[in-house]
C-alpha positions in Angstrom: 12.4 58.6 16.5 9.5 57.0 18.4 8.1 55.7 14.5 11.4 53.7 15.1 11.5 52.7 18.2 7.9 51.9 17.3 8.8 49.6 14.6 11.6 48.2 16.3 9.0 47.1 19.4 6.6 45.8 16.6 9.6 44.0 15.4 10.4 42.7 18.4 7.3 41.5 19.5 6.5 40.0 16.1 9.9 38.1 16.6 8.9 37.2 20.3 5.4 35.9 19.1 7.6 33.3 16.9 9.5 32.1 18.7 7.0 31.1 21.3 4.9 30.0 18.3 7.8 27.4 17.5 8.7 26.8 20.7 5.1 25.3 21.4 5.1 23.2 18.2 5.0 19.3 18.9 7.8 16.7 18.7 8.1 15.1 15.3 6.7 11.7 15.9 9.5 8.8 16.2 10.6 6.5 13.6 8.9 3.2 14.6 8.5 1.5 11.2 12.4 0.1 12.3 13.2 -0.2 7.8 15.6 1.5 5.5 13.7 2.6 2.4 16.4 2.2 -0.2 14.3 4.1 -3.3 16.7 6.4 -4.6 16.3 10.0 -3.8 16.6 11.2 -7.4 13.8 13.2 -9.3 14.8 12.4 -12.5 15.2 8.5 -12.0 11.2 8.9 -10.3 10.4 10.6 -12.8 11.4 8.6 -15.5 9.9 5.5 -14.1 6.5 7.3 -13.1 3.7 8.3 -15.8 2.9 11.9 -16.8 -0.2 12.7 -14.8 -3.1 12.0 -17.4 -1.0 10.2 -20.1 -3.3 6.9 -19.8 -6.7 8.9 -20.4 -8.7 7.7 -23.3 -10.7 9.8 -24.7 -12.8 11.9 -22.1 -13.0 9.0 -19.1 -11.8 9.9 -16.1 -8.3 8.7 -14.3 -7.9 7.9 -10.7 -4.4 9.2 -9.7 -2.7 7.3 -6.7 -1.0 9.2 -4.8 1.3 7.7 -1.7 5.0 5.9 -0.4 6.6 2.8 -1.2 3.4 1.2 0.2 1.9 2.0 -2.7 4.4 1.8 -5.2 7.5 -0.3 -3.8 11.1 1.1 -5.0 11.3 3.7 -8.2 10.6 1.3 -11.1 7.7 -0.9 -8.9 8.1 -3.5 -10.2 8.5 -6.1 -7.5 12.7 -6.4 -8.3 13.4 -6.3 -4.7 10.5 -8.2 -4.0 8.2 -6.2 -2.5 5.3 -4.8 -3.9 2.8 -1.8 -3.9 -1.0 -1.5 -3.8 -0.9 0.7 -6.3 0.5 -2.2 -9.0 -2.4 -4.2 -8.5 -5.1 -1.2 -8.1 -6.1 -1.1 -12.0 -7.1 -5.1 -11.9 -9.9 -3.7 -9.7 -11.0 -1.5 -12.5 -13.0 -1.2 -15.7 -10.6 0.1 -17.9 -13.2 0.6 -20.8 -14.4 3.3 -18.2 -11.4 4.7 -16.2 -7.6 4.4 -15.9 -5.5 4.4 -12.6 -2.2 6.1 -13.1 0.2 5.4 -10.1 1.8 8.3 -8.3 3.5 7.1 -5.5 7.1 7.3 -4.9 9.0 5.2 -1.7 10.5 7.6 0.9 7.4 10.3 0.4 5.7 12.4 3.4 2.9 14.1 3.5 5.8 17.2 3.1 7.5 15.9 0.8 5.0 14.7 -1.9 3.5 18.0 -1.5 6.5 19.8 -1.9 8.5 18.0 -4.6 5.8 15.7 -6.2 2.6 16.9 -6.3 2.7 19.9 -8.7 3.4 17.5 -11.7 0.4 15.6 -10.5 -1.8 18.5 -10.3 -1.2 19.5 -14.4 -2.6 16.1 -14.8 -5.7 16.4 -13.3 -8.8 17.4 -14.9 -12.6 17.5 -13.9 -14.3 14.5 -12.7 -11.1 13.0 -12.3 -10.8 11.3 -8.9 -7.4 11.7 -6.4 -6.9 9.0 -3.6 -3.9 9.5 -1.5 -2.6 7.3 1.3 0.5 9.4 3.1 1.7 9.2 6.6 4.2 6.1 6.9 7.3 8.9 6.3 6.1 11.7 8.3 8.6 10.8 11.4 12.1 11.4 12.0 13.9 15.1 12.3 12.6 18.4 11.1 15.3 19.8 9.7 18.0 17.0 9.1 18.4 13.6 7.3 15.7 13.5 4.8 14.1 16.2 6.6 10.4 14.7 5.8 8.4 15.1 9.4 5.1 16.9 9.5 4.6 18.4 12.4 1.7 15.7 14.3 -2.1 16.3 13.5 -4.6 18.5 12.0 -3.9 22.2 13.1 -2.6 25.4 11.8 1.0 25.3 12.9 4.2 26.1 11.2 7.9 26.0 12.0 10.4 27.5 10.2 13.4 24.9 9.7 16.7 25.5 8.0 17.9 21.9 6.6 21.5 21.3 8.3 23.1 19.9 5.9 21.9 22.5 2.9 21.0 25.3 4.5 17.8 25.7 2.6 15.0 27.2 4.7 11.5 25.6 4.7 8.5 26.2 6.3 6.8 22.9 7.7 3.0 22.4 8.4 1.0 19.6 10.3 -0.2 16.6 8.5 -3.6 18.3 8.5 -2.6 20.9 6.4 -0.6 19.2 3.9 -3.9 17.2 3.2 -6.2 19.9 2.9 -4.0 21.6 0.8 -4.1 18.5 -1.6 -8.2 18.6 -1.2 -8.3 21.8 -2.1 -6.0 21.8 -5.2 -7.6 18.9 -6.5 -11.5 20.6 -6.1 -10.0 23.5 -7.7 -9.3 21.6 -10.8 -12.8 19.5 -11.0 -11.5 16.4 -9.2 -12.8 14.0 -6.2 -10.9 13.9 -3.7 -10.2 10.6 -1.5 -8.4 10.1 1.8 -7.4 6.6 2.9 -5.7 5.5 5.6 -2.5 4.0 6.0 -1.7 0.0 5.5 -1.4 -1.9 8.7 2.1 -3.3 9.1 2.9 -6.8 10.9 2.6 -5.0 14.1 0.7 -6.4 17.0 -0.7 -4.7 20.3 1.7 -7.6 22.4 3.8 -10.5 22.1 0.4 -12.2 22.7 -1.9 -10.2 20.5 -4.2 -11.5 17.7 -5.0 -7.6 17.2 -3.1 -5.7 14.4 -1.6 -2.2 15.7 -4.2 0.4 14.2 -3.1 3.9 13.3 -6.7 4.9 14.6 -5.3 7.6 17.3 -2.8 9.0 14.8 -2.4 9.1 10.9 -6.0 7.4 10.3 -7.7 9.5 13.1 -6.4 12.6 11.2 -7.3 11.8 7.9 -10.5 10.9 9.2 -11.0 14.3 11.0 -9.8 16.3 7.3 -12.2 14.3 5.3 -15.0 15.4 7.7 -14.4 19.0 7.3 -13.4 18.8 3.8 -16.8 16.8 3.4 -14.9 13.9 0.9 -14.5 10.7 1.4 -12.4 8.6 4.3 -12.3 5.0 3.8 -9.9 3.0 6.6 -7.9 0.9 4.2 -5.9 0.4 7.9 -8.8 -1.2 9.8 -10.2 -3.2 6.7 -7.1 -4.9 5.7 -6.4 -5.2 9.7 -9.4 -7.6 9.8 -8.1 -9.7 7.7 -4.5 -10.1 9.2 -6.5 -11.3 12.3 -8.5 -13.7 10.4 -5.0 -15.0 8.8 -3.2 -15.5 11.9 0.9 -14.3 12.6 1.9 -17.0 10.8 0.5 -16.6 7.2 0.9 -12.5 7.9 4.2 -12.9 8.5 4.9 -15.7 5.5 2.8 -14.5 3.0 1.9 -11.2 3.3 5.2 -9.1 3.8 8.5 -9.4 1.9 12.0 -8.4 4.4 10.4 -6.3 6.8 7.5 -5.5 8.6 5.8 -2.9 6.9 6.2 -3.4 2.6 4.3 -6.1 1.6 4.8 -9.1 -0.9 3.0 -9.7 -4.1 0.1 -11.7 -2.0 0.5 -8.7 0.6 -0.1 -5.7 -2.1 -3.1 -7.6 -4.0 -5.1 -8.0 -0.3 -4.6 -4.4 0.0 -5.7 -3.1 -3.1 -8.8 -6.0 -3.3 -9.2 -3.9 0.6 -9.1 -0.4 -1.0 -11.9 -1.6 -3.9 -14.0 -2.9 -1.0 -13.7 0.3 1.1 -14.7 2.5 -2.1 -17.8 0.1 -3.0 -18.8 0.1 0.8 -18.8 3.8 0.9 -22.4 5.4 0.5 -23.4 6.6 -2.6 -19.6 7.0 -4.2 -19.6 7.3 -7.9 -16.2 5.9 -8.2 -17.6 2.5 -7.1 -19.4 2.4 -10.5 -16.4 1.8 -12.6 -15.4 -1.0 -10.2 -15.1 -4.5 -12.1 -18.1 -6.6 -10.4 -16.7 -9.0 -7.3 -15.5 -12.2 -8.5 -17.4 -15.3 -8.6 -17.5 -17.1 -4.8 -18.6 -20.7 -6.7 -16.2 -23.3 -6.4 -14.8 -23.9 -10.2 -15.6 -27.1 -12.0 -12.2 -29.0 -11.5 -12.5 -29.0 -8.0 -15.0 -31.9 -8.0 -16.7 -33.2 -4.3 -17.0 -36.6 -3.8 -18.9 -39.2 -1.9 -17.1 -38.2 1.3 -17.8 -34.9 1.1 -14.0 -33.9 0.3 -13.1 -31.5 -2.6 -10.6 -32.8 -4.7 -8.0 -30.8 -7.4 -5.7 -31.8 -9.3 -3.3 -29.4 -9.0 0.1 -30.4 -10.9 2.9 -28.1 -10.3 2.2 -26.1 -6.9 3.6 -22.9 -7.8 2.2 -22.8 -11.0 -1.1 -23.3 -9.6 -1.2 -20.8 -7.4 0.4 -18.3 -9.0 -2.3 -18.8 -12.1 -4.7 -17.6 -9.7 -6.5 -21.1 -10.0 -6.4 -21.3 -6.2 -7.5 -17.8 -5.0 -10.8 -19.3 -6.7 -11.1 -21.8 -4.5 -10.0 -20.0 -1.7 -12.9 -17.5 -2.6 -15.3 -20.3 -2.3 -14.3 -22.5 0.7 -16.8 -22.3 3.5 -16.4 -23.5 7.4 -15.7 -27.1 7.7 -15.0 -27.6 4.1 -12.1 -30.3 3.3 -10.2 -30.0 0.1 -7.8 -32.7 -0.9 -5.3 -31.0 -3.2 -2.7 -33.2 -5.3 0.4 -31.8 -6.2 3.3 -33.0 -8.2 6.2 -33.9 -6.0 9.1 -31.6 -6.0 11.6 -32.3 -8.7 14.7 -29.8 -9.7 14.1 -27.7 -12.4 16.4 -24.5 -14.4 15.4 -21.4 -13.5 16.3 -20.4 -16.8 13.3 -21.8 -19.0 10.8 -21.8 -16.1 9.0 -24.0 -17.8 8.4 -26.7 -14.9 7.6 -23.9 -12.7 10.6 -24.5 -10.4 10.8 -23.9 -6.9 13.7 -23.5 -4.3 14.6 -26.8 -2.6 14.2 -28.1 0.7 18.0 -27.2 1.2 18.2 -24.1 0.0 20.3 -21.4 1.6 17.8 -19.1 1.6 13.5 -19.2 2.0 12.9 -17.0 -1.1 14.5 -15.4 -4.3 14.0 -12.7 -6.4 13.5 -14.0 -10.2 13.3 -12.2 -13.5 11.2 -15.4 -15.4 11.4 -16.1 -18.7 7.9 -17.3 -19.0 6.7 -13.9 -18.2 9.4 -11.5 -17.8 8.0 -10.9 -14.4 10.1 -10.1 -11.3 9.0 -12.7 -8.8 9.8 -14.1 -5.2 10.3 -18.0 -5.2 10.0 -19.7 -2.1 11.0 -23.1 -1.2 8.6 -26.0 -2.1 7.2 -26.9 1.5 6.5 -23.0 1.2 3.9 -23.4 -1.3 2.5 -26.2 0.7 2.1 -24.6 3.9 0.3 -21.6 2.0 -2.1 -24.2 0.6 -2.7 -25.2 4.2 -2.9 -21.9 5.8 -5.2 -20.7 3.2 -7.7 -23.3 4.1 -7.2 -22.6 8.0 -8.3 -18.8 7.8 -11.6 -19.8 6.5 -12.3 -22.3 8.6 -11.9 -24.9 5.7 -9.0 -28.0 6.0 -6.9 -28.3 3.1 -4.7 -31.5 2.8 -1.8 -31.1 -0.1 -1.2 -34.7 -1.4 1.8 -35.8 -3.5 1.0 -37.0 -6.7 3.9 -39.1 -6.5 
């Protein structure tokens, strides 16, 4: 008799201990992103449109798995049809593929939690040694614990738990910190060989006030965490936040708000998803000593091209023909690679004239009068999902361009 009353105490107590465990558990953090991620919640559609982890490898190089949200791979397919785009897309242009492929992982609506718990075991099968892993989680891990899509992590880097039953399935889960579900991705991926890489979150087109220059950081939340794991972990942190941050300021709300995101505040255009990924390179060839840097393509040439010829006056002048065309061609990110403080660059465009979307051949853009600023376009010319703006859009980008690097760029009408 007292074994059992001595079990039932132990029982009790265990019980007790539990509950005040829970019970001193922090808040899920609120949902401040304010967007409805529409990527469907289906396995099997994700998992058609994602690779099998390790498919691209050739021969015995190495793969760099991506692992992350829609802000890193924007709606199932990712390919820019709702015309936003991830990181992730534009991640292997940064790349020798001769020497490494990038295989993107992501999938919109992930936490922290729920990558790890639906996502990342087919990931893991994938990897083998030397192999590198950089995830980039956090923007999901908010809302309910145990209702809706039931994705929180329970805020920061301890050893807390909480055992949740899901409302509306009645499936019982046990939920850790953010912490945890990153170091149990470090350690899976050590176990296998791998190198391990945390990064921080993308800034959204959030600013401190109404009057702010200064991006929002996540630097007392999801990157300070990160940081903190990758210290004790000893890998890698690189603040993909802060470093694309910098440049938002430099770009001013206008051209952040025009130019970098697509609908809402926190997925980011085609322009939006290149800076990031051209930020994520940078943070890994700035890190000390990181290997991965090696199979980085070298940084592209700063030299203004030929065809931008500088006259008597000291003004650069292109001929630029059809706007859109001409920036999409990436002819102008080389000049805007070059331009220097007090530079002027006189840049002639053809005027606008109304073109059929269905041949694409004049490059056509949306007219002045359009119902709508942009429009999502499957073009012929490359079978390419892509936004088209309005013509003054083009124009404007030209100008704001120019502004962020001091430089004054003047589009002039060919006629």
């Amino acid at each position: 008799m007292k074994k059992i009353f001595a079990a039932l105490a132990f029982t009790a107590m265990t019980a007790a201990g539990a509950i005040y465990a829970q019970s001193h558990v922090p808040a899920s953090l609120a949902d401040i992103n304010g967007v409805i991620d529409n990527t469907p919640d289906s396995l099997d559609v994700a998992r058609m449109a994602r690779p099998v982890a390790g498919s691209t490898r050739i021969g015995d190089n190495p793969v760099l798995f991506l692992v992350g949200n829609s802000t890193m791979r924007a709606g199932t397919p990712g390919n820019g049809n709702n015309g936003q785009w991830g990181w992730g897309y534009f991640m292997p242009d940064q790349f020798d593929s001769n020497r490494i492929t990038v295989e993107n992982h992501a999938l919109g609506g992930m936490s922290s939690r729920t990558f790890y718990n639906r996502l990342w075991a087919d990931v893991v099968k994938g990897i083998r040694p030397g192999d590198w892993v950089i995830i980039e989680l956090g923007h999901n891990d908010n809302g309910p614990y145990d209702s809706g899509r039931a994705r929180a992590s329970i805020p920061g880097i301890g050893n807390d738990s909480l055992c949740v039953t899901i409302q509306e399935t009645g499936v019982q889960e046990t939920v850790y910190t953010f912490g945890e579900y990153m170091r149990r991705m470090i350690h899976d991926v050590k176990a296998c060989g791998g190198h391990p890489i945390l990064m921080s979150l993308t800034p959204r087109n959030a600013w401190d006030d109404a009057d702010s220059t200064v991006i929002t950081r996540v630097s007392d939340t999801f990157g300070l965490w990160s940081s903190q794991v990758a210290e004790a972990e000893g890998i890698p942190f690189i603040d993909l936040n802060d470093i694309t941050a910098r440049k938002y300021e430099r770009y001013g709300k206008d051209k952040v708000k025009g130019q970098m995101f697509y609908i809402d505040r926190i997925h980011t255009s085609e322009y939006g998803a290149k800076v990031n990924a051209e930020s994520a390179a940078e943070g890994i060839r700035m890190y000390p000593g990181l290997a991965l840097a090696e199979c980085l393509k070298p940084v592209p040439s700063a030299d203004m091209p030929g065809y931008c010829v500088k006259g008597d006056d000291g003004v650069y002048r292109v001929k630029a023909g059809n706007v859109r065309r001409f920036i999409e061609s990436g002819a102008w990110d080389r000049i805007y690679r070059a331009l220097q403080p007090g530079d002027s660059v006189s840049v002639e465009v053809d005027a606008y004239v109304p073109a059929d979307v269905k041949s694409d051949e004049t490059g056509f853009m949306l007219p002045a009068d359009s119902e709508k600023d942009s429009k999502v376009f499957k073009l012929p010319t490359d079978g390419r999902f892509r936004v088209v703006y309005r013509y003054g859009w083009y124009l404007d980008k030209l100008m704001q361009d120019g502004a962020d690097r001091g430089a004054k760029v003047t589009p002039v009408c060919a006629g």
